[in-house]
C-alpha positions, 0 to 999 in steps of 0.5 A: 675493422681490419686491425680489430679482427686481425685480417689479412688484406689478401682475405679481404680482397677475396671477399670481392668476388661475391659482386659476381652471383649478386649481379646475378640477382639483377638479370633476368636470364636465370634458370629457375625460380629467382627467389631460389637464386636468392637463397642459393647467393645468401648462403653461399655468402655466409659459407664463403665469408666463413671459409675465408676469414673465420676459417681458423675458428672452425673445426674440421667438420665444419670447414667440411661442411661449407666446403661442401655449401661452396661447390653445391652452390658453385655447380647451381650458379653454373647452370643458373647464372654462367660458367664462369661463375665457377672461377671461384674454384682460384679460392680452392687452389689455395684453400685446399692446400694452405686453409684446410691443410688437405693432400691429393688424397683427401676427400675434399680434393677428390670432391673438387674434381668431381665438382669440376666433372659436374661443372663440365657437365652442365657447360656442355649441355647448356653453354657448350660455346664455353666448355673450351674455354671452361677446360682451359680455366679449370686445367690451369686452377688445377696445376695451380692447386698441384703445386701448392700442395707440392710446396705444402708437402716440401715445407712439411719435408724440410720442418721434419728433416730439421727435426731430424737433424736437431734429433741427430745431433742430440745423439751425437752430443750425448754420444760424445759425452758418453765418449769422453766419460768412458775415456776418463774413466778408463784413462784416470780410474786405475790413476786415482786408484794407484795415487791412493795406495802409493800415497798410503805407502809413503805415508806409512814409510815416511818414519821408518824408511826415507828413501822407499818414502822418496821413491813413492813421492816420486812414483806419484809424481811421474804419475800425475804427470802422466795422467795430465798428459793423457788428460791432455790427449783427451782434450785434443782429441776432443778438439780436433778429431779426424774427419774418418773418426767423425764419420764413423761416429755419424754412422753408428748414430744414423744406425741407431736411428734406422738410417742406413749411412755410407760415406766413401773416399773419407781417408782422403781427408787425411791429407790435410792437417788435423785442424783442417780435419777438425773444420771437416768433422763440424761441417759433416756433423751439421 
């Protein structure tokens, strides 16, 4: 059964405390007429078994809605059975949170308190020997709901900051490229432009004047020399660019983004070597 639905053992193993309103069933110190129990034991049933294991199959509102069957029958079991039939409020401690994804400031979370208030209210006046005790359970179930909203929302916080960071280094790349774009572009246009003429020129003197032609050829020689070189500059830059270039680049993308950057003391990297500087530039980027 549990391979055919898929169901964790951990949810199975929930269902257990169902045995605890049907005991209720089976005494005679209930409050009010048994047949209402009954009832009370047969729906909560079905909201607890659809809240626990076909939660993913429901909308909102209707998980909402058995939310709501679960602590009405939960304040009527405790005044008609016994206080601690309210420790099914554990099941909250990690419904709310991880189940029905709610925050502190959710209307589910606000109606578990004030289901709390009402259970309180009904241990005081019919079983207050057990209003201490009471206190107690729902303090701890309700530090325990606390911190998994926390982990919830630091897990939310960590997946966003990735995001982020997958976001920021898409800028960067494409910046870079940008960057290395305008360098060429800069660096071997007029290059071209002057190769172009100089070999019309060389091609046009080639008859009538060898040495102008001689003159041309070497001219164009010199320059493809030095635009390799320049292309080769480019490269290196490319490859091992200083560690206080790589934090400027991040703050005009941070900047770009809203995010306000500032990083101090970063000429002190200068001291190491440019591939050292290079390892720096990467980790900071990261």
């Amino acid at each position: 059964m549990q391979q055919k639905l898929k169901i964790p053992l951990g949810e199975l193993s929930s269902l257990l405390y169902l045995i605890f309103p049907f005991i209720g069933m089976f005494v005679s110190s209930i409050r009010g007429p048994k047949w209402v129990y009954v009832c009370i034991v047969l729906i909560f049933t079905v909201s607890y078994v659809l809240l626990v294991i076909f939660y993913k199959k429901l909308n909102q509102n209707l998980l909402f809605s058995m939310l709501v069957i679960h602590y009405l029958a939960i304040i009527y079991f405790v005044y008609s059975f016994q206080p601690m039939i309210s420790l099914f409020f554990f099941f909250s401690a990690f419904a709310l949170p991880f189940t029905l994804k709610v925050t502190v400031k959710s209307k589910e979370f606000m109606m578990y308190l004030t289901t709390v208030v009402l259970c309180l209210t009904i241990t005081y006046l019919f079983d207050s020997n057990m209003i201490i005790t009471m206190v107690i359970f729902y303090v701890v179930i309700t530090l325990i709901m606390l911190g998994n909203f926390k982990v919830v929302a630091d897990s939310q916080l960590k997946t966003e900051i990735e995001q982020k960071n997958e976001y920021i280094n898409v800028l960067i790349a494409e910046q870079e490229r940008h960057r290395i774009g305008q360098d060429l572009h800069d660096t071997l246009g007029h290059v071209f432009a002057s190769l172009s003429l100089k070999s019309e020129l060389a091609y046009k003197l080639a008859d009538s004047n060898i040495e102008a032609t001689k003159a041309e050829l070497l001219a164009i020689n010199d320059l493809s020399k030095d635009s390799l070189m320049k292309v080769r500059e480019i490269i290196s830059d490319l490859k091992c660019q200083s560690f206080e270039d790589e934090i400027a680049a991040v703050k005009k993308v941070l900047q770009d983004t809203g995010i306000q950057f500032s990083f101090k003391n970063g000429h002190l990297a200068n001291v190491f070597n440019p591939a050292k500087q290079s390892i720096l530039a990467m980790i900071l980027r990261e």
